[in-house]
N, CA, C and O atoms as a GROMACS GRO file, in nm:
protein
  424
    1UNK      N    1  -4.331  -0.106 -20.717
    1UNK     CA    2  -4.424  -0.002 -20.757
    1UNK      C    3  -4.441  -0.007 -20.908
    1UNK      O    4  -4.348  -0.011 -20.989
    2UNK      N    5  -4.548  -0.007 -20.932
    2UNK     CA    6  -4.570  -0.007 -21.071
    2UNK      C    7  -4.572   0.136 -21.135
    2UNK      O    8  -4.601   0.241 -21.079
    3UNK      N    9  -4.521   0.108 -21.315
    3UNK     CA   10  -4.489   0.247 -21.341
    3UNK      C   11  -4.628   0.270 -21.418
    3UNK      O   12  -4.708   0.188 -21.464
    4UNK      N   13  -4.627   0.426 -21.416
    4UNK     CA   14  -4.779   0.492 -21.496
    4UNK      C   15  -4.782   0.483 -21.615
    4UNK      O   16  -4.679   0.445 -21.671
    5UNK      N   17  -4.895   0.514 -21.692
    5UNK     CA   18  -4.943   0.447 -21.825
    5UNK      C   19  -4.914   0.573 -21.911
    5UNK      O   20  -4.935   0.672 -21.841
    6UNK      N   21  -4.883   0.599 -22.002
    6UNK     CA   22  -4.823   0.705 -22.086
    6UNK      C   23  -4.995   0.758 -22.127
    6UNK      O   24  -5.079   0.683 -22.177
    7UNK      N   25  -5.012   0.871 -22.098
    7UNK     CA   26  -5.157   0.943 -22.188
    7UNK      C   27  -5.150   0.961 -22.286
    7UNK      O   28  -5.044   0.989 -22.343
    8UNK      N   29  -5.311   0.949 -22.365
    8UNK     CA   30  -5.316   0.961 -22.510
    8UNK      C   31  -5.349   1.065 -22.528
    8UNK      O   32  -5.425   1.132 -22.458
    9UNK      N   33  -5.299   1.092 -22.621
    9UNK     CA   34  -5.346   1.276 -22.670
    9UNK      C   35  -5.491   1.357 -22.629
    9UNK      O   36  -5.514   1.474 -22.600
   10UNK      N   37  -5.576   1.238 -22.641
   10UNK     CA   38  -5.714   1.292 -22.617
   10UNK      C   39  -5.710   1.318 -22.483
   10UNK      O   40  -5.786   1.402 -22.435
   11UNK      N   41  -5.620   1.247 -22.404
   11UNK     CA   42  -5.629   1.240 -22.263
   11UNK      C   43  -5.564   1.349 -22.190
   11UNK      O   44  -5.562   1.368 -22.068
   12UNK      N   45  -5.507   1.423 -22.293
   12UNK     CA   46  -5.401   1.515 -22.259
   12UNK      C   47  -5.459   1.643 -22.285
   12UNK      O   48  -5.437   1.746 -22.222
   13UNK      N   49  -5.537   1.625 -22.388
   13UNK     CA   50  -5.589   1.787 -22.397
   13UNK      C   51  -5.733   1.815 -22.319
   13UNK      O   52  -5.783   1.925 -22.294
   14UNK      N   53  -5.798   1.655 -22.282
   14UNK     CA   54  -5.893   1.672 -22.160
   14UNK      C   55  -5.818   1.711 -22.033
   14UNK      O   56  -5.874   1.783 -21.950
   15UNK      N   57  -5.714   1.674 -22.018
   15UNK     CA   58  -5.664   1.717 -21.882
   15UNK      C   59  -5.598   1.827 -21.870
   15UNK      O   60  -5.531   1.843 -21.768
   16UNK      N   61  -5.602   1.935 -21.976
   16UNK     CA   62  -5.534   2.054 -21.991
   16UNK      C   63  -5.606   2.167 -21.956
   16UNK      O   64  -5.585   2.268 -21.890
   17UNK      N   65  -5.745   2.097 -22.054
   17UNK     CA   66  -5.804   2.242 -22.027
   17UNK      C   67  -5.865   2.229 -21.866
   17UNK      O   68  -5.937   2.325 -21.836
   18UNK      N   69  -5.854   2.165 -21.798
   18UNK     CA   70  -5.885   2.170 -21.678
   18UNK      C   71  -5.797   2.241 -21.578
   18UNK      O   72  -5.808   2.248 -21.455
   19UNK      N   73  -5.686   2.306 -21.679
   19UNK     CA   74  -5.559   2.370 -21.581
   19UNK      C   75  -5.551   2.482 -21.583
   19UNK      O   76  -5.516   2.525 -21.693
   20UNK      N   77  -5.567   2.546 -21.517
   20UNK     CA   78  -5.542   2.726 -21.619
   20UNK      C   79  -5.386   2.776 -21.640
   20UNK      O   80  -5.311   2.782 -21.542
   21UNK      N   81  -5.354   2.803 -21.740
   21UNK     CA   82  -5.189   2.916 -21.761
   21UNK      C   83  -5.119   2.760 -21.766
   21UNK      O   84  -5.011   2.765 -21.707
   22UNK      N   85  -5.138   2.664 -21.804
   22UNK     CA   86  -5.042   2.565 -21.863
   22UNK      C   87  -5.053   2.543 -21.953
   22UNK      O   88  -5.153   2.591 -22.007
   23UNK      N   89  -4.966   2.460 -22.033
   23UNK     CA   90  -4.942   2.440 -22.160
   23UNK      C   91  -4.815   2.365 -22.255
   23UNK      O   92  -4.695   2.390 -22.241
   24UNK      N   93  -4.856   2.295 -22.327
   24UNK     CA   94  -4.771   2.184 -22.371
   24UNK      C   95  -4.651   2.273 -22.443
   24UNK      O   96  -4.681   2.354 -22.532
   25UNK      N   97  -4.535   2.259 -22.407
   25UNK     CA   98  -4.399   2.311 -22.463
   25UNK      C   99  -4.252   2.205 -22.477
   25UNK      O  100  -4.172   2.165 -22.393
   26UNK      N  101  -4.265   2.187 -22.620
   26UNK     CA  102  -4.156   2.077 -22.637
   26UNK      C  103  -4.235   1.909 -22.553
   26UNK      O  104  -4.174   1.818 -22.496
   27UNK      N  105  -4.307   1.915 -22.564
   27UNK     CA  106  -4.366   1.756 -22.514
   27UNK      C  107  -4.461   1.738 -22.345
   27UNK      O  108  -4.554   1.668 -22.305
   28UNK      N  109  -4.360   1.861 -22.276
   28UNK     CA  110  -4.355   1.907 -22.109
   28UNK      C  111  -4.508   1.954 -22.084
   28UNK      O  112  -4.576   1.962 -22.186
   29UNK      N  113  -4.551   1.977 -21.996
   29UNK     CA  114  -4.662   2.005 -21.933
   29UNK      C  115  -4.552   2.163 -21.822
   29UNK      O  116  -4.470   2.167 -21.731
   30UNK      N  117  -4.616   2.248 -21.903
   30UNK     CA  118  -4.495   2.384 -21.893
   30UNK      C  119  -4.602   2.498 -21.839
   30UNK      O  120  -4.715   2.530 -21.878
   31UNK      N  121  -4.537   2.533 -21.758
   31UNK     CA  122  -4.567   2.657 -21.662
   31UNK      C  123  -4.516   2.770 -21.600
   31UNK      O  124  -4.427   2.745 -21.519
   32UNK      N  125  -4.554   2.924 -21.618
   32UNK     CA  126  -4.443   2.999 -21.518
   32UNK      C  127  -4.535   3.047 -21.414
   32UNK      O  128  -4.658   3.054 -21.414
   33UNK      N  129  -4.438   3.082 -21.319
   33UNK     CA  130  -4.547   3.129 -21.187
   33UNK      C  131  -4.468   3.264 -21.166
   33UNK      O  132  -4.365   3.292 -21.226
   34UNK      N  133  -4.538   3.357 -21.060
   34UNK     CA  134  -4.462   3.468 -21.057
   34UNK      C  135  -4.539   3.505 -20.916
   34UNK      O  136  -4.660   3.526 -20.907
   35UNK      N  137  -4.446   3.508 -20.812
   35UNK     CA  138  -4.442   3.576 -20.712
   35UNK      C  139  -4.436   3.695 -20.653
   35UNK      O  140  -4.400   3.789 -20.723
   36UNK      N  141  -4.466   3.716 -20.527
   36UNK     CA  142  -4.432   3.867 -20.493
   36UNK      C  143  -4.299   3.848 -20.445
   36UNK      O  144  -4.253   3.955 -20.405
   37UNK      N  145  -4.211   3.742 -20.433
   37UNK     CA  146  -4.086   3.820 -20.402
   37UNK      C  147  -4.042   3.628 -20.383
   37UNK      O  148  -4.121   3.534 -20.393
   38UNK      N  149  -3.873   3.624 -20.352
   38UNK     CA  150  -3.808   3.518 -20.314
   38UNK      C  151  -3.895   3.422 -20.184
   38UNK      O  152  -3.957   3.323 -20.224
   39UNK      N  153  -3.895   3.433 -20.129
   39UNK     CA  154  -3.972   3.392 -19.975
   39UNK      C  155  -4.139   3.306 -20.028
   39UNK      O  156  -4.189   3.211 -19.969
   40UNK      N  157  -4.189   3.367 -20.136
   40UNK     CA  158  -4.314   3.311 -20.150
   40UNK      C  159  -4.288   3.244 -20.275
   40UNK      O  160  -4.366   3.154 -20.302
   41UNK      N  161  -4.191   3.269 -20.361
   41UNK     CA  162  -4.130   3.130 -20.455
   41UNK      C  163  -4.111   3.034 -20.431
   41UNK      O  164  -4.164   2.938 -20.487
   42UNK      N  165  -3.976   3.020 -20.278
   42UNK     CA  166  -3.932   2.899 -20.203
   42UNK      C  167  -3.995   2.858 -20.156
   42UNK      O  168  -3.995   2.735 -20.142
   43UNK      N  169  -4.096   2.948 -20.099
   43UNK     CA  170  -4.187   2.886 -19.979
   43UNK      C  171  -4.286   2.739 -20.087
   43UNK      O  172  -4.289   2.618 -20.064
   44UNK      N  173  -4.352   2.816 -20.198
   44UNK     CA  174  -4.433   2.714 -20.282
   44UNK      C  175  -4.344   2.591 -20.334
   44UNK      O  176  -4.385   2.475 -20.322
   45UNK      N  177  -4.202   2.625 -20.401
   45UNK     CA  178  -4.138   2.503 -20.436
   45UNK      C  179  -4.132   2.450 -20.322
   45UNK      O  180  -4.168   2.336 -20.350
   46UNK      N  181  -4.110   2.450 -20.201
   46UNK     CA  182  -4.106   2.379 -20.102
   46UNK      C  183  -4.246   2.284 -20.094
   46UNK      O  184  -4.224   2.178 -20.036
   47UNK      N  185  -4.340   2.295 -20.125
   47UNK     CA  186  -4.477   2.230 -20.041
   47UNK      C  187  -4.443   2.147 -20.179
   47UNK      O  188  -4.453   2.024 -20.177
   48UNK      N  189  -4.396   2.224 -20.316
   48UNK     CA  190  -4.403   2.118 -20.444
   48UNK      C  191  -4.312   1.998 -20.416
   48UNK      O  192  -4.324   1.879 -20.445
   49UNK      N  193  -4.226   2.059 -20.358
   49UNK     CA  194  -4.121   1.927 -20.324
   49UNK      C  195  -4.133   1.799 -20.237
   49UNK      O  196  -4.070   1.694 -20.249
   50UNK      N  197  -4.246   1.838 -20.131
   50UNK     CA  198  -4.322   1.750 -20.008
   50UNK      C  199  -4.382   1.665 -20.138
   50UNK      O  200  -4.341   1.557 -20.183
   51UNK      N  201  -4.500   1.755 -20.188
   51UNK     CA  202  -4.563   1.628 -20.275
   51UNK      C  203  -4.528   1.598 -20.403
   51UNK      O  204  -4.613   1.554 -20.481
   52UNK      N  205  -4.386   1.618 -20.445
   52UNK     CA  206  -4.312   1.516 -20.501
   52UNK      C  207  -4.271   1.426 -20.495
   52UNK      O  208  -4.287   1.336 -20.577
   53UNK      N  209  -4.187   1.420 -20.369
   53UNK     CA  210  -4.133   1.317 -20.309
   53UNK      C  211  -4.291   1.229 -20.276
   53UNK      O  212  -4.304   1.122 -20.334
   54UNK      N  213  -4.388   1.268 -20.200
   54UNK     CA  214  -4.482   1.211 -20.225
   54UNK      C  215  -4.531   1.050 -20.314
   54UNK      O  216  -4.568   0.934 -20.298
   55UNK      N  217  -4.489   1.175 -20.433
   55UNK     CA  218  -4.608   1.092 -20.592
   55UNK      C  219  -4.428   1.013 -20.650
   55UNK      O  220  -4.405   0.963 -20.760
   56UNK      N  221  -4.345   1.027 -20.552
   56UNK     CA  222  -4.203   0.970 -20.602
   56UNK      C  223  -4.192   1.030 -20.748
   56UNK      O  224  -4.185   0.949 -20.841
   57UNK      N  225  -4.190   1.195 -20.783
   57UNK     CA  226  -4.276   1.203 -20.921
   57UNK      C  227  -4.192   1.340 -20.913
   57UNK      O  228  -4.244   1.432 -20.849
   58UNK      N  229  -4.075   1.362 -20.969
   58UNK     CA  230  -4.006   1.510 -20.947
   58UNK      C  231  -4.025   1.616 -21.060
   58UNK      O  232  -4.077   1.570 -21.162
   59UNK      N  233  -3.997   1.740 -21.061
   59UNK     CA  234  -4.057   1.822 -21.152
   59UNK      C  235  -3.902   1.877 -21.212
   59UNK      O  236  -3.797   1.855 -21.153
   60UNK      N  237  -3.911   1.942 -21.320
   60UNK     CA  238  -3.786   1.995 -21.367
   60UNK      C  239  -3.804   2.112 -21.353
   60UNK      O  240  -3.913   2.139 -21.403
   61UNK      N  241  -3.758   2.200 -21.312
   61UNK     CA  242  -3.750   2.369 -21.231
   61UNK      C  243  -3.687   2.441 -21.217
   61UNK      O  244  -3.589   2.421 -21.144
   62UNK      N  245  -3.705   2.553 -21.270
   62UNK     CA  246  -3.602   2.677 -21.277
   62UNK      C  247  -3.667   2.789 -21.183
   62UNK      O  248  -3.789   2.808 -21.180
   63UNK      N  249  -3.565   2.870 -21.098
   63UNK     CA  250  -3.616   2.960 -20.986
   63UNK      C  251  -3.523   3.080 -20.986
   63UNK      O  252  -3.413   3.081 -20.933
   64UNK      N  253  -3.573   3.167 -21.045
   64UNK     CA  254  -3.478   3.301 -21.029
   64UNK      C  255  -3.549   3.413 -20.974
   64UNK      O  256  -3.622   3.467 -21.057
   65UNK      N  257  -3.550   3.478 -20.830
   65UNK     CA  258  -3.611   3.530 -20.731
   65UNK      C  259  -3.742   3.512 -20.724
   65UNK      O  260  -3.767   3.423 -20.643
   66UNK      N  261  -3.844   3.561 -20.776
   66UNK     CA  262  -3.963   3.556 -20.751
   66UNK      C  263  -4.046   3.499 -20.858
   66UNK      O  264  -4.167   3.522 -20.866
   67UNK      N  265  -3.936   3.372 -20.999
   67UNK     CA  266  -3.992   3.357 -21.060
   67UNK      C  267  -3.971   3.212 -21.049
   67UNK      O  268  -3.860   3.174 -21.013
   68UNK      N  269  -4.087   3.102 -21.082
   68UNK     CA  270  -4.064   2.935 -21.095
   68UNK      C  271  -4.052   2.889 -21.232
   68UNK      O  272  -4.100   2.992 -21.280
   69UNK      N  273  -4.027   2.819 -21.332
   69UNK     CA  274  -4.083   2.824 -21.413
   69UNK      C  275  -4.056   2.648 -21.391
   69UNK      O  276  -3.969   2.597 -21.319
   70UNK      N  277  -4.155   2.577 -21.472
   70UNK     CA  278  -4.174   2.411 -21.379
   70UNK      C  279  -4.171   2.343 -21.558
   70UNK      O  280  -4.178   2.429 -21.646
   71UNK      N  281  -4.163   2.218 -21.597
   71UNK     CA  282  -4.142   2.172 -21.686
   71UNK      C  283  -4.147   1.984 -21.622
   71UNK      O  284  -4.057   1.922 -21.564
   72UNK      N  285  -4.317   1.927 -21.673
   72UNK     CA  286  -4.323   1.812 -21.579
   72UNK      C  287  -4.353   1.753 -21.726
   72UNK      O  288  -4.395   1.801 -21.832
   73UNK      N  289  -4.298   1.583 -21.667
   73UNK     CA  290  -4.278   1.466 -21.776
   73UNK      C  291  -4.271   1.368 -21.701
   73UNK      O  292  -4.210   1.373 -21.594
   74UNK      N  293  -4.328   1.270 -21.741
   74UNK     CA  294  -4.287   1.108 -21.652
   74UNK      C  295  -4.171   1.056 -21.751
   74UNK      O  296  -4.177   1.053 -21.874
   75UNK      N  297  -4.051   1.010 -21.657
   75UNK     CA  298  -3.976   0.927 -21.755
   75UNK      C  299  -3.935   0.811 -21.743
   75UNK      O  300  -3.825   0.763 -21.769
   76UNK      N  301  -4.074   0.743 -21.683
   76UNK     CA  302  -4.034   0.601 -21.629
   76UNK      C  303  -4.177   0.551 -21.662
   76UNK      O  304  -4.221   0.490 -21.564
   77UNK      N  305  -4.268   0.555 -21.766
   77UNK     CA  306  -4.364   0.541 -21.816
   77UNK      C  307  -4.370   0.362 -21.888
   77UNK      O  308  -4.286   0.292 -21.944
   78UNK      N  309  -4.495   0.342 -21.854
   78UNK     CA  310  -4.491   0.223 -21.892
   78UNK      C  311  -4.497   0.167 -22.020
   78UNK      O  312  -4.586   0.221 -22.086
   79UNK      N  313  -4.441   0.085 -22.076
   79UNK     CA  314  -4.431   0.054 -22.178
   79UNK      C  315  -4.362   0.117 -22.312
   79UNK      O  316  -4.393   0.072 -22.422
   80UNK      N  317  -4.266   0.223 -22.299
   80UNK     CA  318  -4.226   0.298 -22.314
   80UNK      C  319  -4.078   0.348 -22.328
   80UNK      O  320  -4.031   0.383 -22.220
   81UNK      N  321  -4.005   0.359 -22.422
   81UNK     CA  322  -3.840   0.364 -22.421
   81UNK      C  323  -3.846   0.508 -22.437
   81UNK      O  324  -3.740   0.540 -22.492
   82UNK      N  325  -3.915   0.607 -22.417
   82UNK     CA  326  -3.893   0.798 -22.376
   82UNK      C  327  -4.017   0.815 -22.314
   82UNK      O  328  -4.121   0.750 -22.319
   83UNK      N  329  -3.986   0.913 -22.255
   83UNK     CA  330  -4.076   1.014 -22.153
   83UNK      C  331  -4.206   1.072 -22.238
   83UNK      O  332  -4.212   1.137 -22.342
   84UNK      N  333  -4.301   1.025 -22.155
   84UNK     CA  334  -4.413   1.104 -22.196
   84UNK      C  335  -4.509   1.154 -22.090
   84UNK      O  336  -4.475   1.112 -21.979
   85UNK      N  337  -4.610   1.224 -22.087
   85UNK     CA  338  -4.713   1.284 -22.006
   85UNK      C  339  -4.792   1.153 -21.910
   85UNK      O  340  -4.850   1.051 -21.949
   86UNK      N  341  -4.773   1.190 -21.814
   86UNK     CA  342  -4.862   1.025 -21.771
   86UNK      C  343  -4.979   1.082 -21.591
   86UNK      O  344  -4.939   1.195 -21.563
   87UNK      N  345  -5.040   1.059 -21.534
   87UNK     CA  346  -5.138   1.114 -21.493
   87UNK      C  347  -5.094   1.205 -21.369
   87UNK      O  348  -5.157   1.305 -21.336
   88UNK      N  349  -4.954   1.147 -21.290
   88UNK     CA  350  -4.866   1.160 -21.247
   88UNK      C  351  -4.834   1.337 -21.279
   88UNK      O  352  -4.851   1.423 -21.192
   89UNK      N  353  -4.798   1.360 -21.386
   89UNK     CA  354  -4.771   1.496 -21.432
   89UNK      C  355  -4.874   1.612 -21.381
   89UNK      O  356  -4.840   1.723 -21.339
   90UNK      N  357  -5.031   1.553 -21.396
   90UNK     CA  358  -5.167   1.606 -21.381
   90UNK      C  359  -5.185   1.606 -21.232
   90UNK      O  360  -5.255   1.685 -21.170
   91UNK      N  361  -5.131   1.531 -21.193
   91UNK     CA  362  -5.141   1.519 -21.056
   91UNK      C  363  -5.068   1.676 -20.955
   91UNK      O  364  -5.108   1.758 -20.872
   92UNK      N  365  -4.935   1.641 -21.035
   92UNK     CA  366  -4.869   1.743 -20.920
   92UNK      C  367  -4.920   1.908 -21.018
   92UNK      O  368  -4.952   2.014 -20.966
   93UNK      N  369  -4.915   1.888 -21.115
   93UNK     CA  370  -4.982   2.024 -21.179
   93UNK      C  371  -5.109   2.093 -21.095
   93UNK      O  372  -5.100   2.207 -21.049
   94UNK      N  373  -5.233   2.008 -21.082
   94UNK     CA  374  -5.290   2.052 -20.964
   94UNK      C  375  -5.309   2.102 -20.860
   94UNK      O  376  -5.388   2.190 -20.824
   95UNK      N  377  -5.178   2.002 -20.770
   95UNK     CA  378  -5.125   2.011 -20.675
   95UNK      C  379  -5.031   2.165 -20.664
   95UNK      O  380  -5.018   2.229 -20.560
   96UNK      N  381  -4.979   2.201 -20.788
   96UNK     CA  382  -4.936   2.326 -20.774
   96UNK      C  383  -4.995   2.406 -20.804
   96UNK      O  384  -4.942   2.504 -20.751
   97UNK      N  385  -5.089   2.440 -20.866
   97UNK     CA  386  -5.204   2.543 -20.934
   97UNK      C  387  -5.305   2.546 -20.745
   97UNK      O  388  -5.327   2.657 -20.698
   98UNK      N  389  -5.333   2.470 -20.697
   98UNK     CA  390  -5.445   2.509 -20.562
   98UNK      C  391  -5.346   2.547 -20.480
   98UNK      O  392  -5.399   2.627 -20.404
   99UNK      N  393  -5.195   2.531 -20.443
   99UNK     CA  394  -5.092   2.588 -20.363
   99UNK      C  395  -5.078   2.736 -20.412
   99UNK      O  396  -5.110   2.837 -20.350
  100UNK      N  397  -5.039   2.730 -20.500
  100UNK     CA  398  -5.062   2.905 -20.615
  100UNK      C  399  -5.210   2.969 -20.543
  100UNK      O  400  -5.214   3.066 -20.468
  101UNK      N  401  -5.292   2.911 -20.575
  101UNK     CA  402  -5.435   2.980 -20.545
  101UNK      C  403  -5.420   3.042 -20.408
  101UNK      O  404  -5.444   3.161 -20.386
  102UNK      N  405  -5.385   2.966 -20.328
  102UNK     CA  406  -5.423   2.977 -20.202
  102UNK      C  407  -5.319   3.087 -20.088
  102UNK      O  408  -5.329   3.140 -19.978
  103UNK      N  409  -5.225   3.077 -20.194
  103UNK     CA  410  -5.068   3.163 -20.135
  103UNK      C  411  -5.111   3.299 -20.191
  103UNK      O  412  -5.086   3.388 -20.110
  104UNK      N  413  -5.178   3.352 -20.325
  104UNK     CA  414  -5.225   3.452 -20.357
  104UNK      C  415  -5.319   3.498 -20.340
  104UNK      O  416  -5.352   3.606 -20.388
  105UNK      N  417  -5.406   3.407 -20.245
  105UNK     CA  418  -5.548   3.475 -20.214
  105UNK      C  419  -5.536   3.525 -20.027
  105UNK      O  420  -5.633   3.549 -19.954
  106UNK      N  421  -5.394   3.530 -19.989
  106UNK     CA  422  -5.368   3.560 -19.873
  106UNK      C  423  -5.402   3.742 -19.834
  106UNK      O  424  -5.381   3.787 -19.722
   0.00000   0.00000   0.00000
């Protein structure tokens, strides 16, 4: 499997504003989410975790009852001796922002 291409800045702030409530913190593609309760936290890290394993592409994550807070980086980027943002990141960010949408529009 080949590894992903590290994004260029321009590429990064085109693919940002396309996100809503994210935002670059310490290098990370950083997010908090906030639930109505434990059950609809797990329930979402759960579908995040399907399409992680997925994109073989894991997220760094903190979960304290009804709160996520997510912190995504590629660190197997190509060409590359540290971790940087790579499309991979944009990918599952998505992927969690329309899971969010759709769990709160219940």
């Amino acid at each position: 499997m080949s590894r992903p291409k590290a994004l260029t800045s321009n590429e990064i702030v085109e693919q940002i504003s396309k996100l809503s409530s994210w935002e670059l913190k310490d290098t990370k593609l950083h997010r908090e989410y906030v639930f109505k309760n434990f059950i609809e936290a797990f329930s979402f890290m759960s579908a995040a975790a399907l399409k992680a394993e997925k994109l073989d592409h894991h997220p760094e994550w903190f979960n304290v009852y009804n709160k996520v807070q997510i912190d995504l980086i590629t660190h197997d980027v190509e060409d590359r001796d540290s971790p940087a943002l790579s499309c991979l990141d944009f990918e599952l960010a998505r992927f969690m922002e329309e899971r969010f949408t759709e769990g709160t529009q219940r």
